[in-house]
N, C-alpha and C positions, 0 to 999 in steps of 0.2 A: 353429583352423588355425595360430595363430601360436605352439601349442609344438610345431606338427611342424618348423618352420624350423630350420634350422643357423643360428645368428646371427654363428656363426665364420666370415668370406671361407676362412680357410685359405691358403697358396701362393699358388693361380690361381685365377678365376672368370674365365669366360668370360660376360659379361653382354651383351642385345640391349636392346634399345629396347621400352619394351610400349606405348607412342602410336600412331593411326595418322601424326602431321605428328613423331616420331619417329624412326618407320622410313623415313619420307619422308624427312627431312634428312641421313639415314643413308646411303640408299640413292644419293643424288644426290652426295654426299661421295663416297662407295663409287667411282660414274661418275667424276668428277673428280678422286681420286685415282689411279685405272688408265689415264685417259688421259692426263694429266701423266708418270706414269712412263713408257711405253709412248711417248709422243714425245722424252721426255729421251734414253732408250735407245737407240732407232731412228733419231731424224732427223738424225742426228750433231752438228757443232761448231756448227751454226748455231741447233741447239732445246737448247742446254744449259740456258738460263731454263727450259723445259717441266718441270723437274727439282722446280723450285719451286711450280712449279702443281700436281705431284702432292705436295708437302709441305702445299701449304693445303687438298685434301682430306683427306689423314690425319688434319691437324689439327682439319677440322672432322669426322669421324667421331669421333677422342678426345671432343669435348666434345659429341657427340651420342649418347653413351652413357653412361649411367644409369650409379649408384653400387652397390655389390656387393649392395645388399641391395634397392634400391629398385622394381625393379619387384616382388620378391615382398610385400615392403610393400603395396605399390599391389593386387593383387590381395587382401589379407588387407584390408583397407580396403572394398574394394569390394564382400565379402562378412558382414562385420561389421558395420557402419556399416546401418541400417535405409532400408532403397531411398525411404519415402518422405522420410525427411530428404535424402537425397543426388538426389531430385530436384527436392524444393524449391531445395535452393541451386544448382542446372545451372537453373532458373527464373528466378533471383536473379542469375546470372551473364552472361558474354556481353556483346556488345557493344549500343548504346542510340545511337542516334538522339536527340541531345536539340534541335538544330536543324540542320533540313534545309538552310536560308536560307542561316545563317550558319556552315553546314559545322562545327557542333559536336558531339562525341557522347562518349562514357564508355564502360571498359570495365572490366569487372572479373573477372580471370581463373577460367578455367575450371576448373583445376585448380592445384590450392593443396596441395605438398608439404608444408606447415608443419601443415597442417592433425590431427585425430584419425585415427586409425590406428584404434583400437578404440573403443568407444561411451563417451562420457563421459557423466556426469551432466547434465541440460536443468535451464533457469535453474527449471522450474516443482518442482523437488526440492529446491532450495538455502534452503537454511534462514538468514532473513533476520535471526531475531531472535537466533542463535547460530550466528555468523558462525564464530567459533574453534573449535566443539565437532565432533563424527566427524561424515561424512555417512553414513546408516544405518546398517548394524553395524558401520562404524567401521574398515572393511578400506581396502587402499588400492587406488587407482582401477585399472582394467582396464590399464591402458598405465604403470605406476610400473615403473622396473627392479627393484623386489622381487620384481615376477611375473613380465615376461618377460625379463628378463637384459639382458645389453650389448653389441648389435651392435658385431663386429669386423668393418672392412673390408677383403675381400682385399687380403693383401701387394699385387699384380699381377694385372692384368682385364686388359681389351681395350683400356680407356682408356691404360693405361702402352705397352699395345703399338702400337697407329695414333699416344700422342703420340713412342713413342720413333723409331717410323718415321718420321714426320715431322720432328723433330731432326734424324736421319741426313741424312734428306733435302734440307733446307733448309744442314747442312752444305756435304752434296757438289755442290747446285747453285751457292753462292757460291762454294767454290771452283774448278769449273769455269769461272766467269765470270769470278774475280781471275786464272786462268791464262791465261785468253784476252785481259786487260789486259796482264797479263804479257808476256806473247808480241807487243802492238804495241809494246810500249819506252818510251810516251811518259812522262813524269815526270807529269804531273798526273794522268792513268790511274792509274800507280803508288800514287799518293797516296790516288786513292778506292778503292783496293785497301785499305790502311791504313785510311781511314775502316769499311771495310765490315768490317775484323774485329776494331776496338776497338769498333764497333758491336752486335755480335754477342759480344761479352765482355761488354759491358756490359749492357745486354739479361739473357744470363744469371744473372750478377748479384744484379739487381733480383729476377728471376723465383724463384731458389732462396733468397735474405733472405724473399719472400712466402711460398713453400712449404715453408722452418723454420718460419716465427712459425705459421703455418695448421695445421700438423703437428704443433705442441708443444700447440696447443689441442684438437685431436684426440684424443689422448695423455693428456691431462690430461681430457676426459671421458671417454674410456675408463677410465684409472686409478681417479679419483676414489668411493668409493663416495657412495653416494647416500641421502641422510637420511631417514627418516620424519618428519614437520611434528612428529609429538607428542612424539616425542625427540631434535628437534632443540638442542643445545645451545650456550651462547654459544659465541662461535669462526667459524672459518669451516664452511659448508656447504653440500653439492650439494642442490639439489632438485628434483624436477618436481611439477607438479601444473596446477592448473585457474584462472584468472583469474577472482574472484570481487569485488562490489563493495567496497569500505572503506565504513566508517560518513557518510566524507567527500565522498563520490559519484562521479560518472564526466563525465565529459568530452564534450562535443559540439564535435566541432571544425568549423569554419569553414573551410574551404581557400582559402587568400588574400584572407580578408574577404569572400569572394564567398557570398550565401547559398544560391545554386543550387548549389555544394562540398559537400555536409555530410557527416560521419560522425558518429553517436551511439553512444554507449556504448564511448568510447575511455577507456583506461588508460596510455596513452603514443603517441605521435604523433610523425612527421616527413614534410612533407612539404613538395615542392620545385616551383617553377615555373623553367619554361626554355622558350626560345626557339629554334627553326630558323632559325639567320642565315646569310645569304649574301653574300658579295663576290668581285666581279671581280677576278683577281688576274694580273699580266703572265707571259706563260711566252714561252720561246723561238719558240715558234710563232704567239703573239698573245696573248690572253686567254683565261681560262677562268673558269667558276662555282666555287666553292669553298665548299662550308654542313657545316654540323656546329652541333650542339647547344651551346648555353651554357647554364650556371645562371645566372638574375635573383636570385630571392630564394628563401631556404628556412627551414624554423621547426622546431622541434621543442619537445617538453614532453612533461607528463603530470601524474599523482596518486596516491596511492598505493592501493594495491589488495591482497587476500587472497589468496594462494597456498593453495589445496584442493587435497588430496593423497587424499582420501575420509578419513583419519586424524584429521584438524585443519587448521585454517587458521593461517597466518601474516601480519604484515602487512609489504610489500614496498612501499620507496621506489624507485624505477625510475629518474627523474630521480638518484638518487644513483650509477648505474653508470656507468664510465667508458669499457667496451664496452658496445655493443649489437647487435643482430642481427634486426631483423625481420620478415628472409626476403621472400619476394615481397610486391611493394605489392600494396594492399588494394583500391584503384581507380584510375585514371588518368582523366582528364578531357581532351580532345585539341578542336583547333578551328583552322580557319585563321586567325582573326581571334581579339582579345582580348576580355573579356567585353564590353566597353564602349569605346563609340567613342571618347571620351575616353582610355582604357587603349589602345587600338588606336596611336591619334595620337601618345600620349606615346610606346610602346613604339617606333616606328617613329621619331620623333625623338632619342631618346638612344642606340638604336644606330647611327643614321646620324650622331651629329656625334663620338661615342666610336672608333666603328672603321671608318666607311663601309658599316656592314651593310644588309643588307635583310631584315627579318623576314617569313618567309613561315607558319610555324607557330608555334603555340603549346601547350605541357604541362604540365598538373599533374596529381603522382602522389603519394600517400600511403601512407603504408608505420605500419604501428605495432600496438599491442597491443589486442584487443576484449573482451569481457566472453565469458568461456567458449572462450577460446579456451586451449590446448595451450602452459606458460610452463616455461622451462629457467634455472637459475639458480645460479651460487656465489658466494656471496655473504658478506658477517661480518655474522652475526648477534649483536644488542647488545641489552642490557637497556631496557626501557622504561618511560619518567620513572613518576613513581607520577602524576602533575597527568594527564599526556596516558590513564593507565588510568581514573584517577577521572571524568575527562569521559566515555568511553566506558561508564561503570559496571561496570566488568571490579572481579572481587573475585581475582583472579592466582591461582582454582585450577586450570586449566587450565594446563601450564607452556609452551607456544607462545604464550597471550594474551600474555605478560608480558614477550614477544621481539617484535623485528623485525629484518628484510634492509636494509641498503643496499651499497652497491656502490664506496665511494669509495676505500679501500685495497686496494693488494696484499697479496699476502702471500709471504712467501722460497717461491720454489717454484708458486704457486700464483696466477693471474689472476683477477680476477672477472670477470664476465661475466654477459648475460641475451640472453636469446635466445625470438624467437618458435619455438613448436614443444616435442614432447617431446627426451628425448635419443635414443627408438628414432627418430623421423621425425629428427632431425639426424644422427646419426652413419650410419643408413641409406641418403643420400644421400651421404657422404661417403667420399675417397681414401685412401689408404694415405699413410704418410709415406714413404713408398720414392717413389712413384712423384711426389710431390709434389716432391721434391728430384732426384731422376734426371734426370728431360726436360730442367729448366734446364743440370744437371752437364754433359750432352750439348753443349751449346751452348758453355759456359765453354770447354771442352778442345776441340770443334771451332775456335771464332774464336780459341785461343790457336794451333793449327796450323795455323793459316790464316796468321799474322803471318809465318808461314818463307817464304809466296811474295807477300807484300806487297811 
């Protein structure tokens, strides 16, 4: 099914939501975007705000819609992909109860973007004792862009259209509002008139510097061709392929020292603990609650591991990359209280004497790289010491034994980067550089016309 696809977006794709809590977030957007407009419109000078309300619908239908390629992905997945592995891990997934008492429990998502697209090789095929050599006949794996080519993402979808309508929108609402400041005369009015459209300059800004740098990387996997492991050469090079062990082994990681955390058969790791703090905070009308998330502490690592491309293996230092990417966490761990009453005591003492917080939850999520999992990679590849071949007993006829990846230089032109997932499941999900730089552009020119009636 996935050479009947167009992998070209083309101009326009009109793309829908294929989830049901998709078309749900969709559809409720959909509601709150027409009745925000519909009050902006109708209820004259008094519901000019209403203007902005249908801006945060548009806005959230933009980001509640899928990437040009991605739900046909999703179906080619769903039919490729062997039903009883895919319902082993809907078995594996889901949310866990781990104590009822002490309101603690884990979740580990249901649906994993990053994840195989087409059927990869299972660890009980991987050849342990000839880690570098072809898997079977030596072709490359089901998902290598040698086979199926290199998703382009429509110029323009739906996303560029709900985010540009909500630009507009959020335009013509603040200024409706800085008019109506206008219009009482006062000078400190005036002034937040001023704040609210170097606000909104700024703002856009930020927003189109994120949507170049995200856009040039887009660009640059699109561009880039993509190596085969076995005639990969020193220099720089794209890869994809399959996360396979190093000689050196795999990683069990601990999630904040806690032994009820684990994840086994990790190749690279980050994961982060944070807090739901809350503080009383004075407003003109008395007090209010005030909570939002903090980061406490976070860790990251890894080891090095074999890139299988079915061609050959590679060995890849991961720690040596200076991006990384990898994609949705792997589990999250959730609880109102801290593992330990001790952790509990301490945690609720150093945010109360630090900020006067009160911690009412607690999160740790771990995000990183597994054994068989789907790895995207450009990287400079370097020759390898003859001591570090002789320990391994490689006699360097193979000519990818005698290489490895790290990640630590640029190169004029070219980024490195690693990423969980292939480049079909990455760039599948991904926007167009048009539409990545547009919405913000909206904004820049909107708050620079705004300055005429501040």
């Amino acid at each position: 099914m996935i050479n009947e696809l167009n992998l070209h977006g083309g101009s326009f794709k009109a793309v829908f939501p294929y989830t049901f809590w998709g078309w749900f977030a969709w559809v409720i957007s959909a509601i709150i975007a027409i009745a925000g407009l519909f009050l902006g419109i109708t209820g004259g000078v008094e519901n000019r705000a209403a203007i902005l309300m249908g801006a945060v619908g548009f806005l959230c239908m933009a980001l509640s819609t899928p990437g040009s390629h991605e739900g046909d992905l999703h179906k080619v997945r769903m039919q490729a992909i062997d039903p009883a592995e895919l319902e082993a891990k809907a078995e594996a997934s889901g949310l866990s109860i781990d104590n009822w008492w002490l309101q603690q429990s884990s979740y580990v998502p249901t649906n994993d973007p990053s994840d195989w697209i087409l059927p990869a090789p299972g660890p009980a095929t991987w050849d342990e004792q000839d880690r570098y050599g072809p898997h079977g006949d030596g072709s490359a794996i089901p998902e290598h862009p040698s086979k199926v080519g290199t998703p382009v993402p429509a110029s323009f979808s739906l996303y560029g259209l709900f985010g540009a309508t909500s630009a507009i929108l959020t335009i013509v609402g603040l200024w409706a509002i800085i008019a109506g400041v206008k219009e009482d005369g006062a000078t400190e009015e005036g002034n937040t008139a001023l704040y609210i459209s170097i606000g909104v300059i700024v703002v856009g800004l930020i927003l189109v510097l994120i949507g170049f740098f995200r856009s040039k990387m887009i660009n640059q996997m699109i561009d880039t061709p993509t190596s085969l492991v076995r005639s990969a050469s020193v220099g720089v090079n794209e890869l994809v392929g399959q996360v396979r062990p190093s000689p050196q082994g795999v990683l069990k990681v601990v999630v904040d020292g806690n032994s009820d955390m684990v994840m086994t058969n990790m190749t690279a790791f980050m994961w982060t603990y944070e807090q739901y703090q809350c503080r009383t905070v004075k407003t003109d009308e008395g007090t209010r609650e005030e909570c939002n998330w903090v980061t406490v502490r976070r860790d990251s690592g890894g080891c090095p591991f074999i890139l299988h491309d079915g061609t050959g293996g590679i060995k890849v230092h991961p720690n040596s990359f200076k991006r990384n990417n990898w994609g949705q966490y792997l589990k999250r761990w959730d609880g109102k209280f801290a593992q330990t009453l001790g952790k509990q005591l301490m945690s609720q003492a150093i945010a109360g004497l630090l900020g006067g917080a009160r911690v009412k939850k607690h999160r740790w999520t771990l995000y990183g790289l597994k054994l068989g999992n789907p790895v995207y990679l450009i990287g400079n590849v370097k020759p390898r010491s003859r001591e570090e071949l002789d320990s391994e007993g490689l006699d360097g006829t193979l000519q990818n034994s005698i290489i490895e990846v790290f990640g630590k230089e640029d190169q004029p032109g070219t980024k490195v980067t690693i990423q969980r997932g292939s480049e079909l499941s990455n760039l599948g999900r991904s926007r167009s550089g048009l539409e990545l730089v547009m919405l913000p552009m909206i904004l820049i020119i909107g708050g620079i016309s705004m300055l005429g009636l501040a």
